[in-house]
N, C-alpha and C positions, 0 to 999 in steps of 0.2 A: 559703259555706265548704264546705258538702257540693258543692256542682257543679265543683269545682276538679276537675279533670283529676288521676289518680295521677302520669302523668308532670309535672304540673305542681308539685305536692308534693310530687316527687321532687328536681326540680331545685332548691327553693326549699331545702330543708333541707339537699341539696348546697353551697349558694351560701351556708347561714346558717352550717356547721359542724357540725350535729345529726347526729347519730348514735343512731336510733330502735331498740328491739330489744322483741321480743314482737309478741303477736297481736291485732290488732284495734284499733289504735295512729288515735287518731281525726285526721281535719285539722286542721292549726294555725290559728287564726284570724289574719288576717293583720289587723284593726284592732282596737280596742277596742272598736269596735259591733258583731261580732261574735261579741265575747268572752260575750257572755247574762248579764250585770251588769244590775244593776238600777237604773233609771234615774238614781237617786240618787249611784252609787256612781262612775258613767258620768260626770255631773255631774263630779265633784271629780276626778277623773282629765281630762278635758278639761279643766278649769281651769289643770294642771300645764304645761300646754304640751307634752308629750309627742306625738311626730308620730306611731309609732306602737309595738306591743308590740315589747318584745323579742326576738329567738328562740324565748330561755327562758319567758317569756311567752306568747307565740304558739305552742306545743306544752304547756306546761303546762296553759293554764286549761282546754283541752277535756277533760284528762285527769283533773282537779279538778272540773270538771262533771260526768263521768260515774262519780267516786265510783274512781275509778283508783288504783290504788297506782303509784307512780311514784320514779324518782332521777334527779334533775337536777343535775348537776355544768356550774358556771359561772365565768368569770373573775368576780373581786369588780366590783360596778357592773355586770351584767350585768342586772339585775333581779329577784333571786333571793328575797329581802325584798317589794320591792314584791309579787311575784307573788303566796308563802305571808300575805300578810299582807290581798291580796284576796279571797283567796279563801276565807279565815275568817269576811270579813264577809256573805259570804252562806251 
């Protein structure tokens, strides 16, 4: 997640719809194995079948991990639930 290219994190959030604002705005985890879930949690999220995070997902949890305040505006079904509701359990 850290060695992704800025320009690569650039285009990816261009290509997802995200629109990032503020300073020190961490990289999105682009699976759920690098979302830093704990193994258990990992577990029942692969069970789901889910291929991989969300957008909302994918720029959320790094910012949920590092104790971030953050506003996530998403179409419903986006994963917006799923996301707040992982990130509780750690």
């Amino acid at each position: 997640m850290t060695k992704r290219s800025d320009e690569e994190v650039n285009a990816w959030r261009k290509q997802a719809g995200l629109v990032c604002q503020g300073e020190g705005i961490p990289k999105p985890c682009m699976t759920f194995e690098e979302a830093s879930m704990p193994q258990y949690v990992l577990d029942e999220v692969m069970k789901c079948g889910f291929p991989a995070p969300s957008p909302i997902q994918s720029q959320g949890w790094p910012m949920a991990l590092l104790g971030r305040d953050m506003v996530g505006i998403s179409k419903t079904g986006s994963g917006k639930v799923s996301f707040t509701s992982r990130t509780s359990l750690l």
